[in-house]
Backbone bond lengths (Angstrom), bond angles and torsions (degrees), N, CA, C in turn:
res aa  C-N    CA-C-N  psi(-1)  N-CA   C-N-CA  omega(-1)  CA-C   N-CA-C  phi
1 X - - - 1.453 - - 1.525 107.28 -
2 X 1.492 126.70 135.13 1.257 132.72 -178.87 1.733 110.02 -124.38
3 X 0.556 94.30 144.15 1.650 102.01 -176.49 1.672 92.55 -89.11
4 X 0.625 151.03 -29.38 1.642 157.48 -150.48 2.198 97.77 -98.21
5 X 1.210 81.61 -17.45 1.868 88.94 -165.55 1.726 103.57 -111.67
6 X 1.133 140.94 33.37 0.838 121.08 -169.05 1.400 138.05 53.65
7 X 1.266 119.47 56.36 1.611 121.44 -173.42 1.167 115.21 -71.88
8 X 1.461 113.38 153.81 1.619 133.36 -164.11 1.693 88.66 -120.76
9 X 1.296 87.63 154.49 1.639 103.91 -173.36 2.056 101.57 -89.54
10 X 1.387 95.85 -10.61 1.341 88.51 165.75 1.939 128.50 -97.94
11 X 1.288 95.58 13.49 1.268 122.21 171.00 1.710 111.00 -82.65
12 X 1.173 106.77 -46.00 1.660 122.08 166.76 1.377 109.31 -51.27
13 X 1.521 99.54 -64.67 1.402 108.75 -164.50 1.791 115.32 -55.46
14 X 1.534 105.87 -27.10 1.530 92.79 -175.63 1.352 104.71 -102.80
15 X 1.410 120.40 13.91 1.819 117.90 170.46 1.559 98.79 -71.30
16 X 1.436 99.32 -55.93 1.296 113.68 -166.49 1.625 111.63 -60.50
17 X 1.343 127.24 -24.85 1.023 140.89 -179.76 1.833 118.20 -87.62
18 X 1.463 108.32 -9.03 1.126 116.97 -177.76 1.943 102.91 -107.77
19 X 1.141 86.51 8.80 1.786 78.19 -170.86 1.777 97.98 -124.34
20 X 1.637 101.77 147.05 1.523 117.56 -168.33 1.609 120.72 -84.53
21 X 0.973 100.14 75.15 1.931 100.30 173.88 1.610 111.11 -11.27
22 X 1.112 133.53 -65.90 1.412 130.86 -171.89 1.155 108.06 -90.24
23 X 1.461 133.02 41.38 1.707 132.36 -173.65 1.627 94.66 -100.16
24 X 1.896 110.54 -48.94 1.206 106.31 -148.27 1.438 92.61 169.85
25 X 1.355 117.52 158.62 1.594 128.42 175.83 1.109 93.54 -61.16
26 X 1.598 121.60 152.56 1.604 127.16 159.65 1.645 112.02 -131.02
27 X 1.586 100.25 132.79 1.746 104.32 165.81 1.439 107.29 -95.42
28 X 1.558 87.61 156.03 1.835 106.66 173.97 1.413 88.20 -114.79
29 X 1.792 112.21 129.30 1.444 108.29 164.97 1.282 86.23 -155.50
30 X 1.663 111.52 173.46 1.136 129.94 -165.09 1.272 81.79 -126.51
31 X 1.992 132.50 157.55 0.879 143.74 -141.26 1.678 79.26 -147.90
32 X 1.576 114.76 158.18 1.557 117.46 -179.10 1.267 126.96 -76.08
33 X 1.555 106.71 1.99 1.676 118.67 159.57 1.435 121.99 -81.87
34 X 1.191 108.70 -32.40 1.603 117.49 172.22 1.104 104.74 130.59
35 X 1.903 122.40 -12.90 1.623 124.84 -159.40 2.222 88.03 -59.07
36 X 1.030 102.72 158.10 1.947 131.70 159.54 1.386 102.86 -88.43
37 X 1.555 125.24 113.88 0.993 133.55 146.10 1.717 134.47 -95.29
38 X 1.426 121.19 124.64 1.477 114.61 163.14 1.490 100.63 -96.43
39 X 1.160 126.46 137.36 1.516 129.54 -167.50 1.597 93.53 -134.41
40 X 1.500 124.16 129.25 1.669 127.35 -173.93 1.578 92.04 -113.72
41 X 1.126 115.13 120.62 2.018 129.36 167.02 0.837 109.35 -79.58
42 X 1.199 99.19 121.85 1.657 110.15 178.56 1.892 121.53 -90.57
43 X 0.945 95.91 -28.39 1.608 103.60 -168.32 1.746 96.16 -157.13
44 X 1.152 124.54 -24.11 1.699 109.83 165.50 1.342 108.40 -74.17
45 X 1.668 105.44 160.89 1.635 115.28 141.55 1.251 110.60 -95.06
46 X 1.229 107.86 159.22 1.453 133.82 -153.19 1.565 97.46 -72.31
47 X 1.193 126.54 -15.53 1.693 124.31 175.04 1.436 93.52 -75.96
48 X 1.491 129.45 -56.40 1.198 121.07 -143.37 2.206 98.31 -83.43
49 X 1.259 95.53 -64.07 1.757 87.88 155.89 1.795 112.30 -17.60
50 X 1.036 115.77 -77.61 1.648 123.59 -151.19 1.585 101.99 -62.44
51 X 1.102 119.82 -31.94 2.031 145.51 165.33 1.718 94.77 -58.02
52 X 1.132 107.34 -58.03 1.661 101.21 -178.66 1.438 132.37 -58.07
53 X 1.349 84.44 -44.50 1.475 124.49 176.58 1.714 108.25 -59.83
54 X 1.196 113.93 -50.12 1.494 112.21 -152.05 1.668 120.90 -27.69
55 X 1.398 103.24 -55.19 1.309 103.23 -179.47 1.533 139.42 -66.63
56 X 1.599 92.65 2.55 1.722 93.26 174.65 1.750 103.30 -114.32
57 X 1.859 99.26 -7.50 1.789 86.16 -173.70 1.946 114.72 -93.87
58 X 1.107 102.63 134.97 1.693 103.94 -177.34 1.999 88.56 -77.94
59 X 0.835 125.23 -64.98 1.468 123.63 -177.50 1.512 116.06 -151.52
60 X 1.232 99.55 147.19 1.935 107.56 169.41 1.148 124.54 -146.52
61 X 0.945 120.34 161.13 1.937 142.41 171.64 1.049 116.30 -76.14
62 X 1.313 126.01 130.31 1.426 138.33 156.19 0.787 118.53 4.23
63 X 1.443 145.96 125.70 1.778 124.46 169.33 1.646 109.53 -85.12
64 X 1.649 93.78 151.50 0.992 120.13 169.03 1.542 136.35 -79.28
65 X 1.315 109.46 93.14 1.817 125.56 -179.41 1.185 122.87 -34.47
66 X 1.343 135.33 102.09 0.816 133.98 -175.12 1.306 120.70 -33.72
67 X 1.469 130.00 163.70 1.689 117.61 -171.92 1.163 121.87 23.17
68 X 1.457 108.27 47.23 1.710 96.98 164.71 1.568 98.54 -115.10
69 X 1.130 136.92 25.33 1.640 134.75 -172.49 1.777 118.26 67.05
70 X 1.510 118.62 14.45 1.204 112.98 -167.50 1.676 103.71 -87.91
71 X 0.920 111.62 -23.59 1.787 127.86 173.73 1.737 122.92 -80.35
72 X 1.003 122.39 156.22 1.663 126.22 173.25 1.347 124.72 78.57
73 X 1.386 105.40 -154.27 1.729 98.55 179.80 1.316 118.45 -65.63
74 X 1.811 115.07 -66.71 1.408 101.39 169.23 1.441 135.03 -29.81
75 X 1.354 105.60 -61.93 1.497 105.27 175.01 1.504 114.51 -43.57
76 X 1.566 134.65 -47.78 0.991 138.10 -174.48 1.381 123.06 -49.88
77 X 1.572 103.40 -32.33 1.216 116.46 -170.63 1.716 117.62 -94.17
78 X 1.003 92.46 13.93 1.793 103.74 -165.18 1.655 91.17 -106.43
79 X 1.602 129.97 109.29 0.895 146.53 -128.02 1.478 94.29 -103.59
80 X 1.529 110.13 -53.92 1.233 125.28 150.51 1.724 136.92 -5.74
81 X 1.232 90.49 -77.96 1.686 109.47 172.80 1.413 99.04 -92.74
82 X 1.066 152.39 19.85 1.749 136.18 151.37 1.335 95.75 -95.18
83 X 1.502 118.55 -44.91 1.585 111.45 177.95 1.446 107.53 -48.85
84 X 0.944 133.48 -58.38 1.831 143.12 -168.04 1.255 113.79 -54.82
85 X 1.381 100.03 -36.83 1.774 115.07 -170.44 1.908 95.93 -68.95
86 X 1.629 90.64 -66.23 1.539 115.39 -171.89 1.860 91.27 -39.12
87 X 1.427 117.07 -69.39 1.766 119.19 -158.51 1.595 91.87 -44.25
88 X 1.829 115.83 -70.16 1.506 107.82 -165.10 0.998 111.08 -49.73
89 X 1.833 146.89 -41.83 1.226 112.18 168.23 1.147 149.66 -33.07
90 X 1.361 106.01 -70.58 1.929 128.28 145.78 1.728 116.08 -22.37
91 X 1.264 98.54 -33.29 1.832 82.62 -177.73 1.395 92.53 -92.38
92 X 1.550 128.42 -42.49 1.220 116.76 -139.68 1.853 100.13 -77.34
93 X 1.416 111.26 -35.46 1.436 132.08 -178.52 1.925 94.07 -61.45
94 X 1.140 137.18 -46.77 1.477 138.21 -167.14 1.427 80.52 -73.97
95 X 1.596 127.87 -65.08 1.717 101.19 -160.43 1.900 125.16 -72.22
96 X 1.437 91.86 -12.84 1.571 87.07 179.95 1.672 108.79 -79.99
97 X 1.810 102.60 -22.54 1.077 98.38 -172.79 1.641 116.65 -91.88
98 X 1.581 122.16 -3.84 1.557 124.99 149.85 1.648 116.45 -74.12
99 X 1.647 109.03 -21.47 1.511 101.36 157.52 1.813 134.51 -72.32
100 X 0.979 97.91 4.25 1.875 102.17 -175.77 1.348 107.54 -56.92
């Protein structure tokens, strides 16, 4: 999914649907090309990841706790929270991208 390409909210829906709730914490970030990342931690916390990270992420979301249901099919299907996910992208990608 690219923010630069016209993204579909059903592009969200099957990241989120392809990734394992009990694998590992997961970030949502957008990368400075525009690509959508779900990223699964394996052995970081999400502070020390996002510190590593800094220089390739344009912005991200909260991470997601492992076993808390925010990952996989259910989650995917919860119309609700893909909408929310999907909007903050869209705004957050329009304001960084009226900041250039």
């Amino acid at each position: 999914m690219n923010m630069n390409n016209d993204p579909k909210i059903e592009e969200l829906q099957q990241m989120i649907k392809e990734c394992d709730d009990k694998a590992g914490h997961h970030m949502l970030w957008v990368d400075r090309n525009g690509i959508v990342r779900l990223t699964r931690l394996e052995k970081e916390t999400p502070a020390i990841w996002a510190g590593r990270m800094s220089a390739k992420i344009l912005f991200r979301y909260e991470s997601f706790a492992v076993g808390n249901g925010y990952m996989g099919e259910a989650a995917s299907q919860d119309e609700d929270f893909v909408r929310k996910l999907f909007s903050w992208l869209k705004d957050e990608w329009e304001a960084h991208d009226k900041g250039k």
